[in-house]
NUDRENDREN-756445 format. One record per residue (C-alpha): residue number from 1; x, y, z. Coordinates in nm, 2 decimals, m for minus. Last residue first. Layout:
! residues N
R   i      X      Y      Z
R NUM      X      Y      Z
...
//
This chain:
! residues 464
R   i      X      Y      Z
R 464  m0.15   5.17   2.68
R 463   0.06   4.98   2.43
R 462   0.12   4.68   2.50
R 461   0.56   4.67   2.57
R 460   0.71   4.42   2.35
R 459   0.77   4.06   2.53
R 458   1.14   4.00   2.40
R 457   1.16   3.65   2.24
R 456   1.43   3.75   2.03
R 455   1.15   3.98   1.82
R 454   1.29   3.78   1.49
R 453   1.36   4.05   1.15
R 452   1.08   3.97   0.91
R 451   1.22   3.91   0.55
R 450   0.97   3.93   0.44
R 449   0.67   3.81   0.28
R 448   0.65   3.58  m0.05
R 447   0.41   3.53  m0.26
R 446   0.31   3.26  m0.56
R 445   0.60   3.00  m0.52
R 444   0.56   2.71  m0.76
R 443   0.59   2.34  m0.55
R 442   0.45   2.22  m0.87
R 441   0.20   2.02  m0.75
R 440  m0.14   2.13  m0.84
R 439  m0.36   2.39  m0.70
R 438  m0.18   2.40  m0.40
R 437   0.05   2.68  m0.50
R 436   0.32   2.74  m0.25
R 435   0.26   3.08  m0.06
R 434   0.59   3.17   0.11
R 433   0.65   3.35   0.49
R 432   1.01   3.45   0.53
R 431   1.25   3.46   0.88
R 430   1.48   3.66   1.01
R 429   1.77   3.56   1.33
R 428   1.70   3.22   1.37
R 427   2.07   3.11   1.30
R 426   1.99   3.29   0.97
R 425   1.70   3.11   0.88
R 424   1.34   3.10   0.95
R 423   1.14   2.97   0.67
R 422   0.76   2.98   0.73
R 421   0.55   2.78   0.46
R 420   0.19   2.81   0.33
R 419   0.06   2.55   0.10
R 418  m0.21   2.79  m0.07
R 417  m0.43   3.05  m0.03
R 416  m0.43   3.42  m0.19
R 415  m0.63   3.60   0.05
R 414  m0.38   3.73   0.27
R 413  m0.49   3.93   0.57
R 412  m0.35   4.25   0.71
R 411  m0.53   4.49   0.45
R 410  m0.85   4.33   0.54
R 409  m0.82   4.48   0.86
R 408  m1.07   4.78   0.82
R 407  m1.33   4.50   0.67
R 406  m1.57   4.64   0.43
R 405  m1.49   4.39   0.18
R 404  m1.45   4.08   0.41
R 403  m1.87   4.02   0.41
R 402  m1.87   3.98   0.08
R 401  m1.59   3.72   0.02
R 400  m1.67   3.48   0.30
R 399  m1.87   3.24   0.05
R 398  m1.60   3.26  m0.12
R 397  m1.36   3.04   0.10
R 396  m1.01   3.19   0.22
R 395  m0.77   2.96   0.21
R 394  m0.47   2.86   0.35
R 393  m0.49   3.17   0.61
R 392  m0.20   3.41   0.64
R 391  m0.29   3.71   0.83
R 390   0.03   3.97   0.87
R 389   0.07   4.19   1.17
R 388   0.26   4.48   1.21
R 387   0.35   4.64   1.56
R 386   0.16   4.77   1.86
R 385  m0.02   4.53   2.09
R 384  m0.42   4.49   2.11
R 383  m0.67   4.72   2.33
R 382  m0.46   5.03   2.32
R 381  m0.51   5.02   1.92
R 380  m0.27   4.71   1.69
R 379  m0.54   4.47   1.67
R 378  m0.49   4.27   1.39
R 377  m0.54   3.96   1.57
R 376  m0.84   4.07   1.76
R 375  m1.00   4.15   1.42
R 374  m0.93   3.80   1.25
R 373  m1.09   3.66   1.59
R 372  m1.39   3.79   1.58
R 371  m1.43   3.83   1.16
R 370  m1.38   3.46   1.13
R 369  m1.15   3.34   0.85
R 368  m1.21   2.91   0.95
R 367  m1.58   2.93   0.93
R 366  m1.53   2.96   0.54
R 365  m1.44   2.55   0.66
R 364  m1.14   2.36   0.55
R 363  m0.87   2.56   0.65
R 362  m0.57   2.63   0.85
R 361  m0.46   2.96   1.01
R 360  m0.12   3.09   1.04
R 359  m0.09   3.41   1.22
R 358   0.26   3.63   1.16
R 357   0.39   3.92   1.41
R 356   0.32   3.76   1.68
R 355   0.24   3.88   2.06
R 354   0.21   3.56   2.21
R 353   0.04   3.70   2.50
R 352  m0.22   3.96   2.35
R 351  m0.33   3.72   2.14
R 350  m0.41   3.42   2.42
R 349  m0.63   3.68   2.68
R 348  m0.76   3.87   2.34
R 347  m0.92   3.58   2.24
R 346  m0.83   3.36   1.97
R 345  m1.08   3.08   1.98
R 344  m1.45   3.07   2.01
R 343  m1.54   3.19   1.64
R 342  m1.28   2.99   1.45
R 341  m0.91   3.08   1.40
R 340  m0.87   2.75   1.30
R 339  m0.90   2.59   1.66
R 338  m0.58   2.75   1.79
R 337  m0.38   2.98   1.53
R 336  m0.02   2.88   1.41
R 335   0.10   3.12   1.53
R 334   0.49   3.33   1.42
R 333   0.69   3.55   1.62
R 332   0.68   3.46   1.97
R 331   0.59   3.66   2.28
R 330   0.52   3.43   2.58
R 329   0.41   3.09   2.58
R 328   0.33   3.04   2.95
R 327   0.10   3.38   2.92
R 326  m0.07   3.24   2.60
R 325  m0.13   2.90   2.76
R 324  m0.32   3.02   3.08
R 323  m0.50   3.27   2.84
R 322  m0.61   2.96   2.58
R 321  m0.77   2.77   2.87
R 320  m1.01   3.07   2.92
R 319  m1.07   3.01   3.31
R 318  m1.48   3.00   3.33
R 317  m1.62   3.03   3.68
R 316  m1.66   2.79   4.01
R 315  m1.47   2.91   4.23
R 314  m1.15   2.68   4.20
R 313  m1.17   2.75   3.82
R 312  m1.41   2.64   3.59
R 311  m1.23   2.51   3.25
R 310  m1.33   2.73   2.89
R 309  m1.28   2.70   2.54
R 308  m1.01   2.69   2.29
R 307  m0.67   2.47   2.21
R 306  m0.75   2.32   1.84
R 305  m0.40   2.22   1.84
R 304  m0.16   2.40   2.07
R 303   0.15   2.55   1.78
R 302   0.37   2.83   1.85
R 301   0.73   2.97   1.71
R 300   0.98   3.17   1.86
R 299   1.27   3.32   1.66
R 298   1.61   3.45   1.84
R 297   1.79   3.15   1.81
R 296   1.57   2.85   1.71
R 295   1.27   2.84   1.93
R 294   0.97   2.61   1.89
R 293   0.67   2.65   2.14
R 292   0.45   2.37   2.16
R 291   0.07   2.28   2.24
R 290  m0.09   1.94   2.31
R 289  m0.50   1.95   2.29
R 288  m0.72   1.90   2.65
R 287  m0.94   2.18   2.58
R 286  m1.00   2.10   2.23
R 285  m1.15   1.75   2.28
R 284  m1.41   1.93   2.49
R 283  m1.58   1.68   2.74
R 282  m1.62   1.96   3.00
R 281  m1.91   1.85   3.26
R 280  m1.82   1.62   3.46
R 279  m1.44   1.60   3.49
R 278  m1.45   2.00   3.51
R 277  m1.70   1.92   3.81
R 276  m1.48   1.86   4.11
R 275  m1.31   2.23   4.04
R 274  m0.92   2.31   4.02
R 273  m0.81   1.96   3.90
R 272  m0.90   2.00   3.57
R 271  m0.68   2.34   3.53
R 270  m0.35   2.13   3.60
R 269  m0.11   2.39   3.69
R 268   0.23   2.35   3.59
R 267   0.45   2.38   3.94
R 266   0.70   2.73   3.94
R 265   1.08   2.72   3.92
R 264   1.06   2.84   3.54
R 263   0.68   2.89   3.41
R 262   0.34   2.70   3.57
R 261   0.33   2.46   3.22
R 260  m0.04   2.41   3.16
R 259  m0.20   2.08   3.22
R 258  m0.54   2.08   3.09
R 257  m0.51   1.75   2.91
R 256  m0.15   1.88   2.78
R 255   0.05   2.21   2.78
R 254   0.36   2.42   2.70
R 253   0.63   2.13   2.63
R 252   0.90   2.35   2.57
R 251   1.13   2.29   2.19
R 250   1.50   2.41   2.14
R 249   1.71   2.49   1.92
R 248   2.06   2.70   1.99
R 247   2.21   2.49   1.67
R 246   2.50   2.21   1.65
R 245   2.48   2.09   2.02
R 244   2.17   1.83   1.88
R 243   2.34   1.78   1.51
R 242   2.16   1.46   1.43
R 241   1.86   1.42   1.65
R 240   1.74   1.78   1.71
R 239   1.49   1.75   2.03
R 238   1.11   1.71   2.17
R 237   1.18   1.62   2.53
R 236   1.38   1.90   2.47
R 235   1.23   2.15   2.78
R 234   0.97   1.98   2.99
R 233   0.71   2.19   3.10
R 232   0.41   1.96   2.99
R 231   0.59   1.61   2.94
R 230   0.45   1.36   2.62
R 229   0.45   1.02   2.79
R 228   0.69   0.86   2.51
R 227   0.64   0.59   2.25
R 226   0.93   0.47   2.03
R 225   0.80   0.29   1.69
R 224   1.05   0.01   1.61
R 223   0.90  m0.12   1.32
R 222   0.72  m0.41   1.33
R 221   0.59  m0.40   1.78
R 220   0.56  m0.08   1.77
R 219   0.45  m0.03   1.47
R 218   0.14  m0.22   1.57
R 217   0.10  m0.03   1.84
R 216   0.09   0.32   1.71
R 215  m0.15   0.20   1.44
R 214  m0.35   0.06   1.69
R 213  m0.37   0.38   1.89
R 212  m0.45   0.64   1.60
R 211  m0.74   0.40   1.50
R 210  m0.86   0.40   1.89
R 209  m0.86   0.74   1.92
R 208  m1.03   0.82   1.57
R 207  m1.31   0.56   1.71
R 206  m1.38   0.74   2.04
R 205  m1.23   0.58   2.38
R 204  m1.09   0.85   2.64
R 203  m1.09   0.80   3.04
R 202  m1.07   1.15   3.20
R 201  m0.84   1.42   3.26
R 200  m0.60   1.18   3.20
R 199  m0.72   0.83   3.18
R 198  m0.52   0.77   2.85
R 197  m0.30   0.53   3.02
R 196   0.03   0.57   2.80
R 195   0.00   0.80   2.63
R 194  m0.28   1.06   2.67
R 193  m0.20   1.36   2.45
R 192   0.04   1.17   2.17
R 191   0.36   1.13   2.12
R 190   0.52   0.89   1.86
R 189   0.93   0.87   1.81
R 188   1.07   0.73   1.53
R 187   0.82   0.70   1.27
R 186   0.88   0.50   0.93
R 185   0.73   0.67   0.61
R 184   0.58   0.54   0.38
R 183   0.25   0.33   0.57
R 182   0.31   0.56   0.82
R 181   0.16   0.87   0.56
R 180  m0.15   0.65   0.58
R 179  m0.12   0.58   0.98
R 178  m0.14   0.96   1.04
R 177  m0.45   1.03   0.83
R 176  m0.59   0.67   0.73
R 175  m0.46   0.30   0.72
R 174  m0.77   0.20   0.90
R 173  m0.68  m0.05   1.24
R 172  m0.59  m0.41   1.27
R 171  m0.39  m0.50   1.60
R 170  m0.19  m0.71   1.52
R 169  m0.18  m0.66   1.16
R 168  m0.35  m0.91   0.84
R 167  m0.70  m0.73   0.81
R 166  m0.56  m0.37   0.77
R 165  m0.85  m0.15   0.64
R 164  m0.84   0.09   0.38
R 163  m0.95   0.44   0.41
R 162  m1.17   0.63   0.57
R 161  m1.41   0.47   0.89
R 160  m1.18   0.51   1.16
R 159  m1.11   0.86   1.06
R 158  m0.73   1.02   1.08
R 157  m0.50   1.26   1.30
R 156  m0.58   1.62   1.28
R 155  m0.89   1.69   1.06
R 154  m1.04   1.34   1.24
R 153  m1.00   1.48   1.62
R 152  m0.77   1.33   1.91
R 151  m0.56   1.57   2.05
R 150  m0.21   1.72   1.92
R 149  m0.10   1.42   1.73
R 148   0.31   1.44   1.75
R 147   0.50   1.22   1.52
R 146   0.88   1.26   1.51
R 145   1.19   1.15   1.40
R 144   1.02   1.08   0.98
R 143   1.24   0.83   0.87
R 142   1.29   0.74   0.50
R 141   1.39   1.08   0.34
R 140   1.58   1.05   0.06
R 139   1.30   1.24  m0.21
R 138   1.28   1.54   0.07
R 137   1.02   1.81  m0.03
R 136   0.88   1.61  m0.28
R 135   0.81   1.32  m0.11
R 134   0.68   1.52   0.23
R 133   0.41   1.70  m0.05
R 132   0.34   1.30  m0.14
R 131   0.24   1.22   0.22
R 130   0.01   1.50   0.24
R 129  m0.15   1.44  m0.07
R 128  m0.21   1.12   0.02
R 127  m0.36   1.19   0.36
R 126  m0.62   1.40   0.15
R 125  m0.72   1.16   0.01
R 124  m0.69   1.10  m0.38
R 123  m0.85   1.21  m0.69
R 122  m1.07   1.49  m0.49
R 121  m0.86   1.76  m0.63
R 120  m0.52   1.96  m0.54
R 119  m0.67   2.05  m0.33
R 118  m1.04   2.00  m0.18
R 117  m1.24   2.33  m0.21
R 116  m1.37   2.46   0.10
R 115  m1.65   2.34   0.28
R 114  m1.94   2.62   0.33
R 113  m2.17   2.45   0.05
R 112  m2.23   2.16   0.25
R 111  m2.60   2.20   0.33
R 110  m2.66   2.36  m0.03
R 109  m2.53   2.14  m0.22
R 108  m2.18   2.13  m0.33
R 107  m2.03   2.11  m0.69
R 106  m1.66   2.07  m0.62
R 105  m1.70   1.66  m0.58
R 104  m1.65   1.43  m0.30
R 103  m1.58   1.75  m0.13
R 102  m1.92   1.84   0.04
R 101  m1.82   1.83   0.39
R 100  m2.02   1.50   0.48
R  99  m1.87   1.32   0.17
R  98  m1.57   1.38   0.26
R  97  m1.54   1.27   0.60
R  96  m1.24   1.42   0.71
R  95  m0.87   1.27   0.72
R  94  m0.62   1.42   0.88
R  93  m0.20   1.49   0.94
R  92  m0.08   1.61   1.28
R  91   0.27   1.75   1.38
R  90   0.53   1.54   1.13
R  89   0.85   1.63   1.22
R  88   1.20   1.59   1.06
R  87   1.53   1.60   1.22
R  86   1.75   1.81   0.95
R  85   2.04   2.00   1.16
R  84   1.81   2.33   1.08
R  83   1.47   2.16   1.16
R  82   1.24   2.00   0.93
R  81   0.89   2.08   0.96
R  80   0.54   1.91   0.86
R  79   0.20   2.06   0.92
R  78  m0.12   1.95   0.86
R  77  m0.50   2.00   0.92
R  76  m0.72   1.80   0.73
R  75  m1.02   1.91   0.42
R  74  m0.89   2.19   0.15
R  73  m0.57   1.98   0.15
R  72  m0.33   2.29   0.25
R  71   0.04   2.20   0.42
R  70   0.15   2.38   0.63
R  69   0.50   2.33   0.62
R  68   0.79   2.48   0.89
R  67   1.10   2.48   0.78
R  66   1.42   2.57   1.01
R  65   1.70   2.66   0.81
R  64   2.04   2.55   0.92
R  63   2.09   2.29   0.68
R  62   1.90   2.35   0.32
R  61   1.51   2.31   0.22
R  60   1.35   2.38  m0.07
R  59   1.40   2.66  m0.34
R  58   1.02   2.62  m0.40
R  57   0.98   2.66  m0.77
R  56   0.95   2.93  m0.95
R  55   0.71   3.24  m1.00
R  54   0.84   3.40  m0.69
R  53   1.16   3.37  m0.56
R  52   1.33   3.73  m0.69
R  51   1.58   3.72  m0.40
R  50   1.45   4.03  m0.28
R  49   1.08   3.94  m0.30
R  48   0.94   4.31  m0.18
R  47   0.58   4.21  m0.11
R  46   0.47   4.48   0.08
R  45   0.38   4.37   0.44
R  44   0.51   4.66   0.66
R  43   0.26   4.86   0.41
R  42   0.37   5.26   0.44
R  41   0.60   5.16   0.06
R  40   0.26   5.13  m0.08
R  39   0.32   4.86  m0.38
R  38   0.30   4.59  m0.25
R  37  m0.01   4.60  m0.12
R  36  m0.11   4.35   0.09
R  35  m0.34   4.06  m0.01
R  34  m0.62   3.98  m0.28
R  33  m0.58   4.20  m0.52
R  32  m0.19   4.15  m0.63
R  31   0.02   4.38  m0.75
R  30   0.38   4.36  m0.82
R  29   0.53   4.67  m0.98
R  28   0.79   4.59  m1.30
R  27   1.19   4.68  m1.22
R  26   1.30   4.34  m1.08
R  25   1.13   4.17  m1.38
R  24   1.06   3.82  m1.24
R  23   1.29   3.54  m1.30
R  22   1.18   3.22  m1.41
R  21   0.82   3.06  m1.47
R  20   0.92   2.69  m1.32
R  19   0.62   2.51  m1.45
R  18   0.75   2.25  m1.69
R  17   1.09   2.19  m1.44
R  16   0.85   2.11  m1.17
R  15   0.66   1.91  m1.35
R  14   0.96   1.70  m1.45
R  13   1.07   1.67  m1.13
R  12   0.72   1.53  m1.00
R  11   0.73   1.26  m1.27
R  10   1.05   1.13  m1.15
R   9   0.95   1.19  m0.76
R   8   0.65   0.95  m0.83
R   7   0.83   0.69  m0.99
R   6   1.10   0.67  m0.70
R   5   0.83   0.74  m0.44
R   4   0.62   0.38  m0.54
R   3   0.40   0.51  m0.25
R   2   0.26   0.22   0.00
R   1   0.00   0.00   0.00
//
């Protein structure tokens, strides 16, 4: 069942070669309708492409760049990154229900007409397309270090019920999401949010669990799969495997099932345990997600999953989980934004923490560019934090056009879609934000922001 890569990466070459545009002429305006202008020197975000990368393909990866890919299927969330000494990560990879979101075919009813568009088309899964993107990016690879499933939702890991089914493994599961792009790639280290009991903060058993779990176990017993009790607070847990004193990177275990790192010389707080009733009555996936912050010299990165909602505290009212994480994260420069950026997530308490100056969002839903939370990340007045901020969703559904128009931030968001893919390089010190086309795979770079300069991890002063 797996890839035949060597075929595949043959024919992909080609492509690329057929579709690189070549150099852009460096005296011509660039202007583009549907994301910052370019061409108003006042615009932090113009689009100045020094090293004339747009219209070809992806330059690709080289050693002592950090990569991070987000890759756009129109359906899953995914990201893959491979870090400056090369250890590669693969931080969630989904499967949805097709047929439910109206992306069996581009012609949806009514009732599913809010999905957004499946890319590159509905010939394969989106799991495929995932694993092939990896292909192209490195043809050698063979070992993927990590695996980290944020919590336990189809868009993120994989559905029980897409995809083929195993009949001859021990145990059987559906090679879908996370166990299709396993069937290509061997997995070195797995974490998960409940491993190894999965009691914590209460017993979990859905179908999308269990599918992620037998996968896990099976490799571990064929293919050397490494499991590990993922560590809120812990500092490298998550670490470079081949030049480890090489690069000043390094990755803190920000939360877990509730559990939110307390800071240096302080205890995590475990937001469960603050009121009898959280066990009761939250059974929100989201609030128990796994969240990260990457740093690799002076630039910070964040991922937490679909991290959103609200715990009780020890008196009984709503704690915003997303606050408690924002203030143990600190300033960074680039989001990847909790729960999609949907209405209910990305509230002032988390934005006005982290600070960034870039907000990844991924899509599948015109839910997914919400006016709430695009405004409070845009915010630059007393209420916000003062600098630029950039918008960079992987797609921005039609439906959603109209109402964006008369939007005063609209200048701050980038409506292009696409694979979008942070590059920070320079020992950490600047980093570039590129728009890959996901309309077929060429890899051809569309846009390109930056450089951006890296905050170092200072906490700017809010503006008051």
């Amino acid at each position: 069942m797996s890839l035949d890569r060597r075929d595949f990466i043959k024919t992909a070459a080609a492509g690329l070669a057929a579709t690189t545009l070549g150099s852009l002429d460096p005296v011509a305006p660039i202007a583009f309708a549907d994301c910052p202008d370019p061409n108003n020197p006042n615009d932090p975000n113009a689009i100045t492409d020094p090293d004339r990368e747009m219209g070809k393909a992806y330059g690709g990866w080289k050693e002592g760049e950090f990569d991070i890919h987000f890759i756009h299927t129109g359906a899953t969330e995914n990201c893959f990154m491979i870090c400056p000494d090369g250890t590669t990560i693969l931080l969630d990879a989904g499967e949805q229900d097709l047929t439910h979101f109206g992306q069996v075919k581009w012609n949806p009813t009514k009732s599913d007409e809010a999905a957004c568009k499946p890319m590159p088309d509905n010939s394969r899964r989106p799991s495929e397309w995932v694993t092939r993107y990896i292909s192209r990016l490195l043809p050698d690879l063979e070992t993927i270090d990590y695996v980290i499933a944020s919590h336990f939702h189809t868009d993120h890991i994989g559905h029980p019920n897409i995809g083929p089914k195993t009949t001859d493994r021990d145990p059987n599961y559906t090679i879908s999401g996370i166990a299709r792009v396993g069937e290509t790639y061997r997995f070195g280290t797995a974490f998960d949010r409940g491993y190894p009991d999965y009691a914590r903060p209460t017993e979990h058993k859905s179908g999308e669990w269990a599918n992620l779990v037998n996968f896990f176990e099976y490799k571990e017993k064929t293919a050397g799969l490494k499991r590990e009790k993922f560590e809120v607070g812990a500092l490298d847990q998550i670490k470079l495997t081949r030049a480890p004193d090489k690069y000043d990177f390094h990755v803190r275990n920000l939360v877990a099932n509730g559990v939110v790192w307390g800071g240096e010389g302080k205890e995590n707080v475990d937001y469960f345990e603050l009121y009898p009733k959280n066990k009761e009555t939250n059974n929100n996936e989201n609030t128990r997600s796994m969240g990260e912050r990457f740093q690799y010299g002076a630039f910070r990165f964040y991922t937490g999953g679909d991290i959103s909602g609200a715990i009780l505290d020890e008196n009984g009212k709503d704690v915003e989980i997303e606050g408690a994480v924002g203030r143990a994260c600190g300033p960074v420069d680039v989001v990847k934004t909790n729960h999609h950026a949907s209405n209910g997530a990305m509230f002032k308490s988390f934005v006005n923490e982290v600070q960034a100056r870039v907000y990844v969002t991924c899509c599948w839903w015109k839910g997914h560019v919400n006016a709430v939370p695009c405004e409070t990340m845009s915010d630059e007045t007393a209420t916000g934090y003062p600098g630029p901020r950039l918008m960079c969703p992987t797609d921005v559904h039609p439906m959603n056009l109209d109402w964006l128009k008369d939007k005063p931030w609209r200048g701050k968001l980038c409506e292009r879609g696409g694979h979008v893919v942070v590059k920070a390089y320079d020992g950490g010190a600047r980093y570039k934000v590129y728009y890959l086309t996901a309309k077929d795979e060429s890899m051809n770079v569309e846009l390109v922001f930056g450089p951006f300069e890296s905050k170092n991890g200072q906490k700017a002063q809010l503006s008051v």
